[in-house]
N, C-alpha and C positions, 0 to 999 in steps of 0.2 A: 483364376489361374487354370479352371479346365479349360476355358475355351481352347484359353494362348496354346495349353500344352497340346488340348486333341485334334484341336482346327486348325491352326495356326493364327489363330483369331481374336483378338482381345473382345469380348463386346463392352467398351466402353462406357456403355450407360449404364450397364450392371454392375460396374469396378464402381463407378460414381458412387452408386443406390446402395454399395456395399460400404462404403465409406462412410456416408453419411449415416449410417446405419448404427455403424460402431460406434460414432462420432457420438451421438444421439443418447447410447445404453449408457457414454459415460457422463451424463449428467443425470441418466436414472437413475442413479446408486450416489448412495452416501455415502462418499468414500469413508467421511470421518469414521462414523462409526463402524463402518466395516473395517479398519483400522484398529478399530477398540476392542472388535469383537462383537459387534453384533450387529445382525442382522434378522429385526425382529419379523411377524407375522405385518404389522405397517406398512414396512421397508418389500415384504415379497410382492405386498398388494401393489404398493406403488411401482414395484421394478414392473411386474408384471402389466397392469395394465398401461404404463409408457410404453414398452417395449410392442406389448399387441397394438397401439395405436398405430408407431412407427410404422410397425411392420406390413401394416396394411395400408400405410400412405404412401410407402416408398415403392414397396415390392407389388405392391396391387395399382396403384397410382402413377408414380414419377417413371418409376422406371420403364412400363410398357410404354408408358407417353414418347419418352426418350428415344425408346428402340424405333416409333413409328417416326419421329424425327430425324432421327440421325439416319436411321437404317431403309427408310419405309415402308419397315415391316407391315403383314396382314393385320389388321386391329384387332380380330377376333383372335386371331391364336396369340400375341402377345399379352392377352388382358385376360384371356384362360391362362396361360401359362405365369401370370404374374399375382394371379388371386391364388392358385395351387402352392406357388412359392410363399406367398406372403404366412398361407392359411398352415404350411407346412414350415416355415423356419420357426411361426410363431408359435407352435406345440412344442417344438426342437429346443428352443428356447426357453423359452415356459417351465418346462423338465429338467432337461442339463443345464441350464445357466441359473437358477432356482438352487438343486443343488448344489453347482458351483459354490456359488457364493455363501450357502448356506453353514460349506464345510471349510471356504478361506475364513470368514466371521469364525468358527471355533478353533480353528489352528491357528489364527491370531489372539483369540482370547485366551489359549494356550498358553502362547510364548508369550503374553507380555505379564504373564500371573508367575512367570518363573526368572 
């Protein structure tokens, strides 16, 4: 949405790589049991390293490919700027989505104990 908003410019292969991305985190999580309440030390390891694999196939991989397809962007600035991305949502992620879930897992194990 920044592009659209500050360019006028959607770049399309990054709405894709974003998609697929989220698409992706929800089959890294167990919903069940984050339903239940928990979300163990297991469940961080597995979210976690799904999410850093994606993150560095989509965002380091698919998506600079895409941009020099679709766009014919430079291959060198889109594949530095797509391991930056990848190497940077996946700490972003890693931290905030980590606690995320770590704190819906007990605000669900909350409510269903009352």
């Amino acid at each position: 949405m920044f592009d659209l908003i500050n360019t006028d410019h959607l770049w399309i292969s990054w709405a894709i790589s974003s998609a697929a991305l989220g698409f992706t985190f929800g089959f890294a999580i167990r919903r069940n049991s984050l339903r239940q309440g928990v979300f163990s030390k297991h469940d961080m390891i597995r979210f976690n390293v799904v999410q850093a694999a994606v993150n560095i196939a989509i965002f380091g991989l698919i998506a600079p490919t895409l941009d020099v397809l679709f766009y014919q962007s430079s291959t060198t600035i889109v594949f530095t700027q797509g391991w930056i991305a990848s190497i940077l949502n996946l700490l972003t992620v890693a931290i905030f989505g980590t606690i995320s879930l770590k704190a819906y897992a007990t605000y669900k194990l909350k409510q269903n104990k009352q």
